[in-house]
N, C-alpha and C positions, 0 to 999 in steps of 0.2 A: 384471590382472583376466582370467579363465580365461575362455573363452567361455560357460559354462554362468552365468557371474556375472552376464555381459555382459546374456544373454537375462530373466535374474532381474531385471536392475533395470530393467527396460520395467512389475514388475507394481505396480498400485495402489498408491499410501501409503494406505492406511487413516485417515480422521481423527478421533482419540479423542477423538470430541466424544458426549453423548446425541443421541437422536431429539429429543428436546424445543427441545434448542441447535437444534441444522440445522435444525428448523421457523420457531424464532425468529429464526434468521438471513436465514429466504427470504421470512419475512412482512413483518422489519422492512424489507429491501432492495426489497419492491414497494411498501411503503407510502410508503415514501423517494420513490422515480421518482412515483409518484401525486401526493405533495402537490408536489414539486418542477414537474410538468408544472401543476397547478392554479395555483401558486404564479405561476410563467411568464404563465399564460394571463390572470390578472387583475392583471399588474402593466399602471400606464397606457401606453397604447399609443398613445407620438406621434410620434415622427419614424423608430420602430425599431421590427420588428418581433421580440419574444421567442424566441426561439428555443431549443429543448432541443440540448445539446452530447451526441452520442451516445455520450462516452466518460465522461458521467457515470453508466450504466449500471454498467460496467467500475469507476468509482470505485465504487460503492456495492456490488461484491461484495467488496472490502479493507474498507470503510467498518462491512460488519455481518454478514460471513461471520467478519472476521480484525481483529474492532476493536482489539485488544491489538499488531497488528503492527507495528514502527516503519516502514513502508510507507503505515501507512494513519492517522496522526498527522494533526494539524493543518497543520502547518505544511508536512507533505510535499503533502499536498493542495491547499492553497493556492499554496505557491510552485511545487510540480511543473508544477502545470496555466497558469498565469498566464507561468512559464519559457517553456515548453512552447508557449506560443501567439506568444510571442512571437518564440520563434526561428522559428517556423513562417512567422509574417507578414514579417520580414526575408527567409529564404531566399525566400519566394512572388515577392516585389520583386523581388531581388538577380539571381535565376536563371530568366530566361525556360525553359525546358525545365522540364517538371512533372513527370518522372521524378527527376531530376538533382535539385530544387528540395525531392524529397520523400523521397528518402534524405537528403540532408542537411540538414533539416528533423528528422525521427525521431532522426540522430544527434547533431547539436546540441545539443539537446532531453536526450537523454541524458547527455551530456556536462556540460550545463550544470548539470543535476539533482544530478550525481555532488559536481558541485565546489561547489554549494550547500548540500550536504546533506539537498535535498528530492526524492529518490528517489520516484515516483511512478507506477508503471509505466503506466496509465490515459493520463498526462500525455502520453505518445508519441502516441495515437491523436487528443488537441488539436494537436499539432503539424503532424500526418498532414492533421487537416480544414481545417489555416488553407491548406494549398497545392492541396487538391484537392477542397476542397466547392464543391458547385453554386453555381448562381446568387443563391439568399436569402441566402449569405453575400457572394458576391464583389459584389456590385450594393451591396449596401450602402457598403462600403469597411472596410478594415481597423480605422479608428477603432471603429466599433459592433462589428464582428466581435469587438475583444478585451472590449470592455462587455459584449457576449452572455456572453464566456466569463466575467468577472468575477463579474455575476450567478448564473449557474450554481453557483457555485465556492461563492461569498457562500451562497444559498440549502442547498445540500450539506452545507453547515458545520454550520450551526443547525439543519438536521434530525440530524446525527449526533451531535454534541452534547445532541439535545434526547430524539432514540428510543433510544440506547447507553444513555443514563442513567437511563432508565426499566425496562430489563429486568435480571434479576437478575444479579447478578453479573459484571455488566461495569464498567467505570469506562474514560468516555472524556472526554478524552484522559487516555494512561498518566501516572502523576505520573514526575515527572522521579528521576532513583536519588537518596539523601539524599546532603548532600555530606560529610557524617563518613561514616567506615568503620565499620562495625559492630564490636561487640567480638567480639574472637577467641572463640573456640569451646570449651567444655572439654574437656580431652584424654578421648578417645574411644579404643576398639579401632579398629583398621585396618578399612573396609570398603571390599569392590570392587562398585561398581555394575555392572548387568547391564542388557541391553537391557528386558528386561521388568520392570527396576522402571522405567525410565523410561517406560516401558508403561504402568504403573500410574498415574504420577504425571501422565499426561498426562491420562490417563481421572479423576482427583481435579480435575482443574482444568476438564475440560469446557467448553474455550472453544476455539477454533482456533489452535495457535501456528504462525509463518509459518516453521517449520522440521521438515526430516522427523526418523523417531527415529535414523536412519543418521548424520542430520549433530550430533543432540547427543550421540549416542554418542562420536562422532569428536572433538567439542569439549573432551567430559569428558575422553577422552583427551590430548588437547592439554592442558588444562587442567594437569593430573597432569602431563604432563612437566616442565612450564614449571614446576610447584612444586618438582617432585623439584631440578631444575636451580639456581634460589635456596636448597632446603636447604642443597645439597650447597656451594655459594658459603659457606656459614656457617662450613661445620665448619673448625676449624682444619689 
């Protein structure tokens, strides 16, 4: 990459969504933290106090900016954050030094995401709070600390399942790919995609996909080789 390339890719991704979508996506993400903090504030309050996890913030911009993303799934959300708290509260234990205790908190967290399959990028900044929140967390004791975040998590869920499925043209959670393969394609002329139809097709689908058009350009290209590479396997 030439240095003029270098300084080019610092500029905006552009995201080919309508005005309408991105309003939809900011109204539904405050309304989300609204009833989530309400939700909180009137669950019965007896031996624990409710507390908002600040990176359910953070979840709820994957949750209803990029609801289609496999980031921002069911399952990444739940296992992410609940991982995620837990390696927090072990390293909090384990590692008197709170420096020490909170990088490897963050990367555990991550680690453990990867190898779960519940990637949850949010899920780091639960990890982060179990070693270095205040007093309302640590006074209480670990045990309520992860029940906070349970709730949290529990609450998040059935609002994004409950607001995604109400606005047009989302469907949450993604259904899963069918497990037959589609039937092949009828033979066609040869076409080469170009960056602006995928341009186009992104702006057709008006929802947020959690990838820029640089990297599915590069994919399709992948893609293509990896077919060329199996034709070519064929020929005698």
């Amino acid at each position: 990459m030439d240095f003029k390339s270098y300084l080019l890719s610092f500029k905006p991704h552009v995201v080919q969504t309508s005005f309408l979508e991105k309003l939809r996506s900011g109204l539904a993400g405050g309304i989300a933290i609204l009833l989530l903090t309400l939700a909180l504030h009137y669950l019965p309050q007896t031996d624990i106090r409710w507390l908002m996890v600040t990176s359910m913030a953070a979840s709820a911009t994957l949750l209803y900016a990029t609801p289609h993303s496999p980031l921002a799934q069911p399952w990444n959300l739940v296992g992410g954050h609940l991982i995620s708290a837990i390696a927090g509260v072990i390293c909090g234990l384990l590692i008197p030094e709170p420096t020490i205790a909170a990088g490897a908190a963050v990367g555990s967290a991550i680690l453990l995401m990867l190898l779960l399959n519940c990637l949850h990028p949010p899920s780091a900044a639960t990890a982060l709070m179990m070693v270095l929140a205040g007093s309302p967390f640590h006074d209480m004791g670990w045990q309520w600390a992860l029940l906070i975040v349970v709730a949290n998590v529990g609450i998040s869920l059935l609002l994004a399942l409950t607001i995604n499925n109400l606005l047009p043209g989302r469907a949450y959670p993604m259904p899963p790919p069918h497990a037959l393969p589609p039937p092949p394609p009828r033979p066609a002329p040869f076409i080469t995609l170009e960056q602006s139809d995928l341009e186009w097709a992104l702006e057709q689908i008006d929802s947020v996909i959690d990838v820029s058009e640089e990297d599915l350009a590069e994919i399709y290209q992948l893609a293509l080789q990896s077919a060329q590479k199996r034709a070519d396997a064929l020929l005698p």
